[in-house]
N, C-alpha and C positions, 0 to 999 in steps of 0.2 A: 504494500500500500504506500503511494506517494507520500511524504511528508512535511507540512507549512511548519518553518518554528518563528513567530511574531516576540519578540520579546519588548516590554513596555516598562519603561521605569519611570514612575514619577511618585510626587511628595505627596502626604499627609492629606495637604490641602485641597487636593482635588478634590472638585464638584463631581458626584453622581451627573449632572449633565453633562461636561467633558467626557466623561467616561462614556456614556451612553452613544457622544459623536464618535470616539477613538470606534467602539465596537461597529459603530454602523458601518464606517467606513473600510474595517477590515472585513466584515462580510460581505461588501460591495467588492472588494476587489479579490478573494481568494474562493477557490471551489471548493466550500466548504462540506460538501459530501464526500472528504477525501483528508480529513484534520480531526485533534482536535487538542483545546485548550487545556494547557495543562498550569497547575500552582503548585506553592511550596510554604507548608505549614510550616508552623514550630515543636511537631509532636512526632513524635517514629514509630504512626500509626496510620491507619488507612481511612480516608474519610470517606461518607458520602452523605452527610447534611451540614450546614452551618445556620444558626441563626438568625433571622435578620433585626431590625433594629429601631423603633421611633425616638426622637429625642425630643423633648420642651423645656422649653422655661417656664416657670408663672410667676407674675410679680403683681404683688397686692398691696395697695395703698389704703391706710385708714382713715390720716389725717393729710395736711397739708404738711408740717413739719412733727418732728418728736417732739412730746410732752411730758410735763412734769407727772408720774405717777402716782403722786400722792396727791397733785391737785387735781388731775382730770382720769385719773384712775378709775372704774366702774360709772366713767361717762358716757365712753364709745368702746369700740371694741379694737382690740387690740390686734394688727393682723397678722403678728407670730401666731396667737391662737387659733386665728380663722385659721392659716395654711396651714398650722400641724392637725386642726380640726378635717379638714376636708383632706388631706394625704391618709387620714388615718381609716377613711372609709374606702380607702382604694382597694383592700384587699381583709378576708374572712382573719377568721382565730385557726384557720387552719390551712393559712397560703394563699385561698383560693383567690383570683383577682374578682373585686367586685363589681368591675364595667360591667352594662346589659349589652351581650352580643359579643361581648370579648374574646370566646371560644366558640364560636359558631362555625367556624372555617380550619381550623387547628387539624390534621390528621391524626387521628388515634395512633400509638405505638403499636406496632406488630410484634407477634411473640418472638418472632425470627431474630429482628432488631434487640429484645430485652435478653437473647440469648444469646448475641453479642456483647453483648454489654455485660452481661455478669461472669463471659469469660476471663474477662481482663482480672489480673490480683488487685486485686484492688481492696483495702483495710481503712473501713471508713473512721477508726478508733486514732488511727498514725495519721489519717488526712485531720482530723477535726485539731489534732496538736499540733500539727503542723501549721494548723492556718490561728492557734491559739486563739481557739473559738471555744467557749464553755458547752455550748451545746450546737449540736447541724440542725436545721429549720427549714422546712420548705412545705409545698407541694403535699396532702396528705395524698397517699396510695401509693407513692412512686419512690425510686430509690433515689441514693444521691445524684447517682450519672443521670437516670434517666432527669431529674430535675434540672440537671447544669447542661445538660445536652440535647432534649429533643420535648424541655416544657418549656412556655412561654415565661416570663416574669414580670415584676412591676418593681424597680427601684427609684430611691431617690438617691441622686449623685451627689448634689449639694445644698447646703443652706444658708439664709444667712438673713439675719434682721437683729437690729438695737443695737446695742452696747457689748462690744465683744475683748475689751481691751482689759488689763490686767485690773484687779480690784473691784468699784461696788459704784456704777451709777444708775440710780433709780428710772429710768427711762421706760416711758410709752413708745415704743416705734413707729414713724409715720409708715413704714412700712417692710414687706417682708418677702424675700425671694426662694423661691426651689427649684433646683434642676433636679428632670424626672426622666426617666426613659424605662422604654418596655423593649426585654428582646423579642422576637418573634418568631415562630414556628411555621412551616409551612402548613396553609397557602394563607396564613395570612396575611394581609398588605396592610402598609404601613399607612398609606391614604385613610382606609379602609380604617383603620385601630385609632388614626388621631381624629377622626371626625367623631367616632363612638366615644376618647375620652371627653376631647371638648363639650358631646353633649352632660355627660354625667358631673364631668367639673362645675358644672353650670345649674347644675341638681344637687351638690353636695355643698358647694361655697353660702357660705352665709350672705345676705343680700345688704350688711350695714357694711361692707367694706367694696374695693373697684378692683378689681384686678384684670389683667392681662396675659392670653397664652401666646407662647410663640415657637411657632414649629420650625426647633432649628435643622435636624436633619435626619436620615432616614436610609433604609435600605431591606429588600427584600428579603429571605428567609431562601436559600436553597438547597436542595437535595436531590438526588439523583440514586437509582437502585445501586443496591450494595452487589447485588449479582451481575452490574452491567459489566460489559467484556471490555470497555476501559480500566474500568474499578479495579476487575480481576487483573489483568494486565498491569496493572500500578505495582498491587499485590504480589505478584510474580518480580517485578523489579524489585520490589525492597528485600524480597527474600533470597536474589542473587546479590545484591550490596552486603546485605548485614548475616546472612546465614542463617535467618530464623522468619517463617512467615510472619506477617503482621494481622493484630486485631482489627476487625475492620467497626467503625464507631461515627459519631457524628461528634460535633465540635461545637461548645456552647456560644463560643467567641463571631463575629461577623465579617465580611468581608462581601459588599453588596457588587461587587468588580463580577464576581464569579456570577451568578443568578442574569446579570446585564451581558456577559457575555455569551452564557447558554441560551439566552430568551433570542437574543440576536443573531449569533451564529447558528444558533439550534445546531448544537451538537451538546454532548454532555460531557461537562468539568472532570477531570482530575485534581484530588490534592492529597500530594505528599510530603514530609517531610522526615529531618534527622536529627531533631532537638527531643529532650525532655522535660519534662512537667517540670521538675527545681528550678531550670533554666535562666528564671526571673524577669519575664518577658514584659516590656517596657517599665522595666525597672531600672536603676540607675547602675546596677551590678549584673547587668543581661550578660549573658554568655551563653557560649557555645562547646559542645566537648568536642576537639580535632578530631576523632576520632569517628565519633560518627559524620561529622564534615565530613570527611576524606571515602567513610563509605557510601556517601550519601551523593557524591559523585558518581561514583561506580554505579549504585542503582538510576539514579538519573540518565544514563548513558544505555543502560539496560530496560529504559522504560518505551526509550525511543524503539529501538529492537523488537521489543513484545509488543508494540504496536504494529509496527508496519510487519510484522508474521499473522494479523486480524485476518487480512483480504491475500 
């Protein structure tokens, strides 16, 4: 089988739009019933789902500036409270997210997939101290992987309202900010999930304060069969670089490049990589083991190979 290799490098910054043009334009100009797209994760496992991703801001105003708490205290309402009041209805006592329609579109887990996934060693007692976490919380029915890897979520990323500086000022805040983002699962769309938050934000915020949502950005949820003869073929390359076949699993982490290029090219993703979990990935101590680098080569080289043997 003939083989296209496009290789694209660009920054952080990149627009989902840009992206979207770079794809169009390579499937305008290559015969794509004769390719196909390959990535390189940071795990030395075999993927075939990642993700995807909404992101917001809210900011909520109560007053015009800060005020004195003891003098206009149980005047108005204070809008640290409204936001942490309305964040706190976003999700059950038991995980569950509590938008209407939220999992409407979500694909159910297959036993196939959860029997992947509990191949892996994996000791959820050495993960929870590792992450020096008193207790793991998610999702009731599901395990930890299936929660970090193939269930949707709801967190808050940041906060921030009043008086945060060292010591003690009595302050009202005129107002009060959260970054919030949901990952997302396939087929849900990220359109699709911020039009359902925005409605229910708008059902759970209190009506004595003003706030403001702002859809910063976003990206698709993709997955492709774990038995596709790409997939397999990935598979077979890791296991001539490193000498031991790979788990094949999905990935909680996003990357909306991969789902814009399958949608466009229509062919289906590969991703592999030669990192490990400790790795400390955008972390300020990230590293890499040369070792698997150096194998990770070899399978890359080997993946071209076990493709163009397809046709």
């Amino acid at each position: 089988m003939p083989l296209y290799e496009c290789v694209f490098i660009a920054r952080n910054d990149v627009t989902q739009q840009q992206v979207e043009a770079i794809a169009e334009t390579v499937a305008n100009q290559l015969d794509t019933d004769n390719g196909v797209p390959n990535g390189t994760s940071l795990k030395k496992q075999e993927y075939w789902g990642l993700r995807g991703l909404a992101y917001f801001q809210i900011d909520v105003r109560g007053t015009k500036s800060d005020l004195h708490s003891g003098s206009f205290g149980g005047a108005v309402v204070n809008p640290a409270m409204a936001l942490a009041q309305a964040l706190a209805q976003m999700k059950d006592k038991g995980g569950r997210i509590k938008i209407p329609g939220f999992y409407d579109d979500v694909v159910p887990l297959r036993d196939e997939e959860r029997a992947e996934f509990a191949k892996l060693p994996f000791n959820e007692k050495r993960y929870r101290l590792d992450l020096g976490a008193p207790k793991l919380f998610g999702e009731t029915g599901y395990t930890t992987l299936e929660r970090t890897w193939a269930r949707p979520t709801f967190e808050v990323n940041g906060l921030l309202s009043g008086f945060t500086g060292d010591g003690a000022k009595t302050v009202l805040p005129a107002i009060a900010m959260a970054k919030v983002s949901m990952r997302l699962v396939p087929n849900q769309d990220p359109k699709k999930i911020g039009d359902l938050f925005e409605d229910y934000l708008k059902k759970v915020m209190t009506k004595a304060v003003n706030y403001s949502l702002i859809r910063m950005h976003g990206g698709k949820p993709w997955m492709t069969g774990f038995d596709n003869h790409y997939v397999q073929a990935a598979g077979r390359a890791i296991e001539r670089g490193f000498g031991k076949a790979p788990v094949f699993n999905r990935e909680g982490g996003s990357i909306p490049v991969v789902a814009t290029f399958q949608e466009e090219l229509g062919l289906p993703c590969v991703l592999f990589g030669v990192g490990l979990p400790d790795e400390n990935a955008h972390a300020p101590d990230e590293k890499i083991d040369l070792g698997n680098f150096h194998n990770g080569v070899i399978a890359s080289a080997a993946l071209y190979e076990e493709i163009g043997r397809l046709r």
